[in-house]
Steps between C-alpha positions, in 0.01 A plus 500: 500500500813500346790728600546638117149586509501661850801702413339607140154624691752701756667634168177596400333669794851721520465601151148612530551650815773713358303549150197684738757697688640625177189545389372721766773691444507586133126366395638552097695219536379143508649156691659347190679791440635580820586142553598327236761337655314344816250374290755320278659386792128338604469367185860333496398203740480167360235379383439808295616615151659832458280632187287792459150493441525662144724203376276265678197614288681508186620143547112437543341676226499322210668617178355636209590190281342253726184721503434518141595071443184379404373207763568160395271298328258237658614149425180385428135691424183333568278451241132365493564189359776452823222612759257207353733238605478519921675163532858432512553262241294657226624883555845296461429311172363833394808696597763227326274500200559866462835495540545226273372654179631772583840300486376337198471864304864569578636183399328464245597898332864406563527105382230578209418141448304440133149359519453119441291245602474079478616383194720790431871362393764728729840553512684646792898580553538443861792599736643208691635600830606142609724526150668829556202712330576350131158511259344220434213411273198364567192458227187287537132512479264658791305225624344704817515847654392539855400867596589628827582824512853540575565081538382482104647204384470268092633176457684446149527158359722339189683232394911455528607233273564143741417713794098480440299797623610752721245736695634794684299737699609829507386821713400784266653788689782300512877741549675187321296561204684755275279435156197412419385417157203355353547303180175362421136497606250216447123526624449266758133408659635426830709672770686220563661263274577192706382259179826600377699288649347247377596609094810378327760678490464592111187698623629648735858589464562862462 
């Protein structure tokens, strides 16, 4: 035992010793009163913290405020359709999936990309970071879409003079893509348009 200790349990046995006397004495009175000064003394030691009980409790309580704050929510609530899937892999795919339309919703509110298919003539305006963010234009004809939720991407083709065709595939959520426009729309019977590259130019030139 430790000679701080030793000397706070002598401190301690004197002070109750002397609170009983007292107390024998005049029974109105109690220890803490009589001896508030022993018992500070006892409590003065290292080791301990010189704070009342009262302040103690109010450091512990919590306040009002963080009483009425509503818990947090759950990060994720389990549904049927999640339950069905007990391996790995598929309650992942499931999960992404979710996520990703969800994604898709709020992209697609705030872009508000027009609706067009294959064989759909398109211009876009398109923000060049490589080139200091200056606008340039782009205008072909749709020659495939390929629908994946967010990843959405449409291949345009034309035809640029000497240069021969040109196909450029862009993503449809695209944040390079500042407009959108759709000239003209032609119905097509296929979903993609391959054959066209095989046309002349004159048929094909936008």
């Amino acid at each position: 035992m430790s000679q701080a200790l030793r000397q706070a349990l002598y401190m301690a046995r004197s002070a109750l010793a002397c609170a009983s006397r007292e107390c024998l004495t005049n029974p109105a009175a109690s220890a803490v009163q009589l001896e508030p000064r022993a018992l500070t003394r006892l409590l003065s030691f290292r080791g301990f913290r010189q704070q009342s009980w009262a302040a103690q409790s109010a450091a512990a309580a919590p306040t009002g405020q963080q009483q009425t704050a509503p818990p947090p929510p759950s990060p994720w609530t389990p549904t049927r359709e999640l339950k069905k899937r007990k391996i790995l892999p598929k309650r992942m795919q499931h999960l992404l999936t979710t996520l990703e339309a969800e994604r898709e919703s709020e992209m697609a509110a705030e872009l508000r990309r027009p609706v067009f298919g294959p064989g759909d003539v398109i211009e876009l305006r398109l923000s060049v970071p490589e080139n200091k963010r200056r606008v340039t234009v782009f205008k072909g004809i749709c020659i495939a879409r390929r629908n994946r939720s967010v990843r959405t991407t449409f291949t345009l083709r034309n035809i640029y003079g000497a240069s021969g065709g040109i196909e450029r595939t862009f993503p449809l959520y695209s944040p390079h893509i500042t407009e959108m426009k759709v000239l003209s729309s032609r119905k097509v019977r296929r979903a993609k348009l391959y054959y066209l590259r095989q046309r002349t130019a004159k048929e094909l030139r936008t």
